[in-house]
C-alpha positions as CSV (number, residue, x, y, z in Angstrom):
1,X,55.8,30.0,-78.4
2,X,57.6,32.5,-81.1
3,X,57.4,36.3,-80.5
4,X,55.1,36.7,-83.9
5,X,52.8,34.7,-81.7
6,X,53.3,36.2,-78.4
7,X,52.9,39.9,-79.9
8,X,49.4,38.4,-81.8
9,X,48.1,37.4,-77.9
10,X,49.3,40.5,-76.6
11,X,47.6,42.2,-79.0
12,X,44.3,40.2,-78.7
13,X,44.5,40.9,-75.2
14,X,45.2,44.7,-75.5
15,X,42.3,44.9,-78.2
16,X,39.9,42.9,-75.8
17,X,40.6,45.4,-73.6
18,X,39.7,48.3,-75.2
19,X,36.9,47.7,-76.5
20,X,36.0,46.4,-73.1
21,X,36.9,49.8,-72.1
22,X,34.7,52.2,-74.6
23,X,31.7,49.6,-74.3
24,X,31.2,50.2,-70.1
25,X,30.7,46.9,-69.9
26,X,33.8,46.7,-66.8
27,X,32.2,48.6,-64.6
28,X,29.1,50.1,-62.8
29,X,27.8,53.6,-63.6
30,X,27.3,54.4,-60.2
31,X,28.3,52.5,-57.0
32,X,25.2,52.8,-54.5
33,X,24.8,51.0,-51.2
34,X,23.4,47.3,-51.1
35,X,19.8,46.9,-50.6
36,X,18.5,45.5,-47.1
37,X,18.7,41.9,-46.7
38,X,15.8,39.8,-44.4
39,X,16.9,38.0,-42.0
40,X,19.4,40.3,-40.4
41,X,20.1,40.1,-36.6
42,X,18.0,42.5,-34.8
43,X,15.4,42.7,-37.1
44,X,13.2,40.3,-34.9
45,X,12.8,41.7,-31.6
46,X,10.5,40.5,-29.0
47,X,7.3,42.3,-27.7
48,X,9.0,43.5,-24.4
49,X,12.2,45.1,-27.0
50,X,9.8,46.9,-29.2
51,X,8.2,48.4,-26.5
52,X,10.5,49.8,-24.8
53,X,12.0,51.1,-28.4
54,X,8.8,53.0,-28.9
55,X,8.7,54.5,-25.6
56,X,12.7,55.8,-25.9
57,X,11.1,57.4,-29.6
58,X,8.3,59.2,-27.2
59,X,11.2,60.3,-25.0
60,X,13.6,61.4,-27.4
61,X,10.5,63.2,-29.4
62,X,9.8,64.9,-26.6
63,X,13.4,66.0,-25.7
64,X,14.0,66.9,-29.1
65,X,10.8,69.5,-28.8
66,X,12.5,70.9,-25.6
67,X,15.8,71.5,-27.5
68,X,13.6,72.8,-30.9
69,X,12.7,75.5,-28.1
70,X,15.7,76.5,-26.4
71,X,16.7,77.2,-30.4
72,X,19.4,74.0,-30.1
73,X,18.5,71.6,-32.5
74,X,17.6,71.6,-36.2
75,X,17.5,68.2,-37.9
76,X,17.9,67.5,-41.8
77,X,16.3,63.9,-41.8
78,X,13.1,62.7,-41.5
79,X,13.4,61.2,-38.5
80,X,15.0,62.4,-34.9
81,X,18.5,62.3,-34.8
82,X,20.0,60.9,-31.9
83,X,23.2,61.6,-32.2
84,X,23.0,65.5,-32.0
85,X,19.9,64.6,-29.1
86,X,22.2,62.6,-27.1
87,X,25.1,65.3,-27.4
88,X,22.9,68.3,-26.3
89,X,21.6,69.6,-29.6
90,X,23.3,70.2,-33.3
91,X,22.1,72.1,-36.5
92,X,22.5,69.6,-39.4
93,X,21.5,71.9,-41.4
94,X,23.9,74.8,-40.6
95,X,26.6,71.9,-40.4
96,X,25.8,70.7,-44.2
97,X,25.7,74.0,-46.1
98,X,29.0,75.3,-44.5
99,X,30.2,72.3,-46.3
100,X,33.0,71.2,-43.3
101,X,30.9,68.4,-42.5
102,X,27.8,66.7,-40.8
103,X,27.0,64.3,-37.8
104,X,27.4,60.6,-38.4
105,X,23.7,60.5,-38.0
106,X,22.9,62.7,-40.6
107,X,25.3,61.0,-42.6
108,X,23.2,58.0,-42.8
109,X,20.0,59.6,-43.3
110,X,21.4,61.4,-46.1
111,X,22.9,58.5,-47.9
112,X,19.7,56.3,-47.3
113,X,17.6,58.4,-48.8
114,X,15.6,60.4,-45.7
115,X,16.5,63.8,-45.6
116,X,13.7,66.2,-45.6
117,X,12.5,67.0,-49.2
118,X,14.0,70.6,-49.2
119,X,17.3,69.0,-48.3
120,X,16.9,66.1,-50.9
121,X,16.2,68.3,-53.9
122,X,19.8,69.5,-53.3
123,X,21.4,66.1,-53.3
124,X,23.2,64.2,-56.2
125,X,26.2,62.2,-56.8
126,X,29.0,63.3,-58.6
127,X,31.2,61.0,-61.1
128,X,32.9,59.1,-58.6
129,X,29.7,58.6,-56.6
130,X,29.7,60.3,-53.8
131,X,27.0,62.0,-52.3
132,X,26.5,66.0,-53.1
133,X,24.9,68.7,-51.7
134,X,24.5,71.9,-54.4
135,X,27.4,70.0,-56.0
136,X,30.0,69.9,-53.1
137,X,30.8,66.3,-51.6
138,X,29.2,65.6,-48.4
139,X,31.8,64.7,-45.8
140,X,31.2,63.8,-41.9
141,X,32.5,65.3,-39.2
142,X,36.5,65.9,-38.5
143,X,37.7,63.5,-36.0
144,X,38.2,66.4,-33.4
145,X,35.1,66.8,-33.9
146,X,33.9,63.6,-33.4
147,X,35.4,63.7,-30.6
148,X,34.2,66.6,-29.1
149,X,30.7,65.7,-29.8
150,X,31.2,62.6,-28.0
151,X,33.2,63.9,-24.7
152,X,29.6,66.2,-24.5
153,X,27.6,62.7,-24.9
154,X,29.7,61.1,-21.6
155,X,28.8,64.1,-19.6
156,X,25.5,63.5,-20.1
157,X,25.7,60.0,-19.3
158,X,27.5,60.7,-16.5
159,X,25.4,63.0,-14.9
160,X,22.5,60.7,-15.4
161,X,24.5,58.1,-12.7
């Protein structure tokens, strides 16, 4: 091939490539998690499974109203969260607006979509989608605190033996 035709492809190419570029047509606006596929393991659990699941939710309900109590728990989410339950208690809330980070829990909840509505009007994305709180990003824990949480969890579970 002559270099008048190698400079016409390279310029083709180039060209393809910018208006490729300007059009948006290369990539997504906004990267969001996948939706839920059927079929997944676990989603099918026996009779004797799902019973004993809904009497751990009445027990972790009720512990959750004893920590509410003693002043030791505040959850963001619409649902318990069990990480902060199983470590002793937790305020999400606290934990999101100072911005250093929230529970892995939380986390989730946040991202999928059930925080509590007073929560959720604060959330967003920002350009590189991630997920914001009153326009800061919202990050999970630090690993020493990860950690942390979870040496509290094993004393729990120890104690229990």
């Amino acid at each position: 091939m002559t270099r008048g035709g190698q400079m016409v492809i390279g310029l083709v190419v180039f060209g393809l490539g910018y208006l490729a570029g300007t059009a948006d047509i290369s990539l997504p606006a906004q990267a969001q998690a996948q939706p839920p596929v059927a079929g997944l393991p676990g989603m099918d659990v026996s009779k004797e499974v799902a019973e004993r699941i809904q009497d751990l939710r009445v027990a972790m309900r009720q512990a959750v109203n004893t920590l509410e109590g003693e002043g030791k728990y505040e959850s963001i989410a619409a649902d318990v969260n069990p990480f902060l339950l199983l470590s002793g208690g937790g305020n999400a809330r606290e934990d999101l607006e100072s911005g250093r980070g929230v529970d892995p829990e939380t986390f989730a909840a946040l991202y999928a979509g059930y925080a509590l509505p007073e929560i959720g009007d604060h959330l967003g994305y920002d350009e590189q989608g991630r997920l914001t709180y009153q326009n800061k990003v919202v990050r999970m824990y630090s690993v020493s605190r990860l950690r942390q949480m979870y040496e509290q969890r094993m004393k729990f579970a120890e104690e229990g033996l």
